[in-house]
C-alpha positions in Angstrom: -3.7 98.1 119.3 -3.4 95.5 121.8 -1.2 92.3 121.9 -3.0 88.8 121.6 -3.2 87.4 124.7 -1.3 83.9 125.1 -3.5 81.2 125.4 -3.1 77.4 126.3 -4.8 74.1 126.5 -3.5 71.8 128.8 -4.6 68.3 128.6 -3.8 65.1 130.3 -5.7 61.9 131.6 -7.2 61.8 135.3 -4.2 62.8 138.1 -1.7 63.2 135.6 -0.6 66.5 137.0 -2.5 69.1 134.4 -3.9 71.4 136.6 -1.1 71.4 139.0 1.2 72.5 135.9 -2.2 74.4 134.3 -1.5 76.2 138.0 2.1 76.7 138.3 2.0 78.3 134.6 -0.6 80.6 135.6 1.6 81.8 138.9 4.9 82.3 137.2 2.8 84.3 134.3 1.7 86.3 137.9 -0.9 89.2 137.8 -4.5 88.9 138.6 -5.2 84.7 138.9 -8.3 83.6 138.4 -9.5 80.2 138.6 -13.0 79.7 136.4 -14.2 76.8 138.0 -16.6 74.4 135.8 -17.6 71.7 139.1 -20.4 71.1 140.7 -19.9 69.8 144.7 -22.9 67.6 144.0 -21.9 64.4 146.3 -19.2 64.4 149.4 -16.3 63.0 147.3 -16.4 66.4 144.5 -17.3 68.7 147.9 -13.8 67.0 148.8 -11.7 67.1 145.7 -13.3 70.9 145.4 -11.9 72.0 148.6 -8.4 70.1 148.2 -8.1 72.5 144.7 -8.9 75.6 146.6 -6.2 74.8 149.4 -3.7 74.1 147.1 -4.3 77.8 145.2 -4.5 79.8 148.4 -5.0 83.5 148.5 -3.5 84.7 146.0 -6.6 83.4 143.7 -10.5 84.4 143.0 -12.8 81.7 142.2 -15.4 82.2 139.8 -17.8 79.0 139.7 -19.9 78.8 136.7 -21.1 75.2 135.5 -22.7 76.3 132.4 -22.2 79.8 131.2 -18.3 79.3 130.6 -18.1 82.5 127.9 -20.3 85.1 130.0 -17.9 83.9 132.7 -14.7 84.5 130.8 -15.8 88.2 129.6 -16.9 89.3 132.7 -13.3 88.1 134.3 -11.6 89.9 131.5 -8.9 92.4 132.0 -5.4 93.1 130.6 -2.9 91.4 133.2 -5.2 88.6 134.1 -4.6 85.0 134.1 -8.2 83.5 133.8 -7.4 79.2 134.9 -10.8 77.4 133.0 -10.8 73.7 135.2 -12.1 71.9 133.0 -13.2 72.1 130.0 -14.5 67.8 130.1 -16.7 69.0 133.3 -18.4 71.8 131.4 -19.1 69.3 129.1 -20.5 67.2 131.0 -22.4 69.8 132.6 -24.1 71.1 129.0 -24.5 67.5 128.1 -26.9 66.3 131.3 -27.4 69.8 132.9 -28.9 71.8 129.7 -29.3 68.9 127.7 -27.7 69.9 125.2 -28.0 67.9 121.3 -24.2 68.0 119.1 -25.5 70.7 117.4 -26.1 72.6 120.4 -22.7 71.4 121.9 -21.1 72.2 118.9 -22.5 75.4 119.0 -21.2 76.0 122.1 -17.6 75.3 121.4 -17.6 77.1 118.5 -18.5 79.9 120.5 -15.8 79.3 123.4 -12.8 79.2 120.5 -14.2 82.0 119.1 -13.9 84.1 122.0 -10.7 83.7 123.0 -8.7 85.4 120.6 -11.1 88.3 121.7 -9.8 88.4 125.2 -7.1 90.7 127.2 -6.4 88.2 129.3 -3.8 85.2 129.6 -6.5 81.9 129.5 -5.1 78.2 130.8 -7.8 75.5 129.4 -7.4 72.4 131.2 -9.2 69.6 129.7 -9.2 65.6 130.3 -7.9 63.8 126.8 -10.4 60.4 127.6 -10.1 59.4 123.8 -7.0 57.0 124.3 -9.1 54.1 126.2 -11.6 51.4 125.4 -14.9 52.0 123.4 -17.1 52.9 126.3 -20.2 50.2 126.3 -22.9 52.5 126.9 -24.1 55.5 124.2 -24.4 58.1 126.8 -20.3 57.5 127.6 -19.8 56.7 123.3 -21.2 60.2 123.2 -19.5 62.2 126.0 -15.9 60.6 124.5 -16.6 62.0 121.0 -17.5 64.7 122.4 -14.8 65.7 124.4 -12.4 64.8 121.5 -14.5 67.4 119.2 -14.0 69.9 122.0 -10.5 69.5 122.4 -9.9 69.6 118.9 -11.6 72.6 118.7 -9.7 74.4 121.6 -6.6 73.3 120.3 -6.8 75.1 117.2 -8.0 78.0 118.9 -5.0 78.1 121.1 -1.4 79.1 120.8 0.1 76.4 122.5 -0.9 72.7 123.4 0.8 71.0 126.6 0.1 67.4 127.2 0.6 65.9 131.1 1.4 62.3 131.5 3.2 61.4 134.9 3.7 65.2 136.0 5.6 65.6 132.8 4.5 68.2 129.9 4.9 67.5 126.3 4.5 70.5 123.9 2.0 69.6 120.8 1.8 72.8 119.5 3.7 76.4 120.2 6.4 74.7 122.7 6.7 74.7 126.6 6.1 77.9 128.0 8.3 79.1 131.4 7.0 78.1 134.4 
C-alpha cells in the first residue's frame, strides 16, 4: 500500500512571493520537478513574465504547458518521487472560464474533479493559486464572476489538500497542516 502523497496549496495576492516559495518547497522536497504550467503567452508582457519563470527554475525542471486539461496533465506527469508544481490554479480558471466557456456548473464540475484526483496521485503536488477575494466588489459581472469563482476553487483545493500556506510580503503563514521545510 502506498503512502498519500503530500499535497499543498499555496495562495497569495499578485507578487507576493507564492510561487517563488511554491518553488523553493518543491526543490528542497528534490526528485523529479515538474512545473504544470496553466499560461498562455498570448501578448508580449505574459511571453515576458513566461520566460522570466522558466529562468528562474533552470534545468533542473520539465515544463508541461496545458491551459485547459489540468487533470489529464497531472496523471500523465504522475510517478512516485515526483514533485508536479500546478502555476496557477486562478489562470486555469480563467482559461475554462473564456477559453471553454465554461457555465458554474461546468466549473464546478471541473474542480470537483481536480480535488478529487489528488488524493489519487504518487506524486508530491504544490497548487499555487491567487487569493483575489480580499479587494473591492469588481464593477463588471464577468470580474463578479471570475472572483467567486476563484474563492469556490480555492475553497475547494483547500480541503482537498494537506496543508494551506498563505504568502504576503515573501512571508508564509500556515492555514492548515503547518509550514513545511523548505
Amino acid at each position: 500500500m502506498s503512502v498519500p502523497a503530500d499535497s499543498v496549496l499555496v495562495l497569495g495576492g499578485t507578487k507576493s512571493g507564492k510561487s517563488s516559495y511554491a518553488q523553493a518547497l518543491a526543490e528542497a522536497w528534490g526528485g523529479r520537478l515538474v512545473y504544470v504550467a496553466t499560461a498562455q503567452a498570448g501578448d508580449e508582457e505574459m511571453q515576458a513574465r513566461i520566460a522570466r519563470h522558466q529562468a528562474d527554475r533552470g534545468q533542473a525542471w520539465s515544463t508541461v504547458e496545458e491551459p485547459l486539461e489540468l487533470e489529464t496533465a497531472l496523471k500523465k506527469t504522475d510517478a512516485l518521487g515526483t514533485v508536479l508544481l500546478v502555476d496557477c490554479l486562478t489562470l486555469w480558471l480563467s482559461n475554462l472560464m473564456l477559453a471553454a466557456e465554461l457555465d458554474d456548473e461546468g466549473l464546478q464540475e471541473r474542480f470537483t474533479a481536480l480535488s478529487g484526483l489528488l488524493p489519487s496521485l504518487a506524486s508530491r503536488v504544490i497548487l499555487v493559486a491567487n487569493e483575489v477575494g480580499m479587494g473591492i466588489v469588481p464593477e463588471n459581472a464577468l470580474a463578479r464572476r471570475y472572483r467567486d469563482q476563484a474563492g469556490s476553487l480555492n475553497q475547494q483545493m483547500a480541503r482537498a489538500c494537506n496543508r494551506v500556506i498563505l504568502v504576503t510580503a515573501g512571508l508564509p503563514l500556515a492555514l492548515k497542516g503547518g509550514l513545511p521545510q523548505t
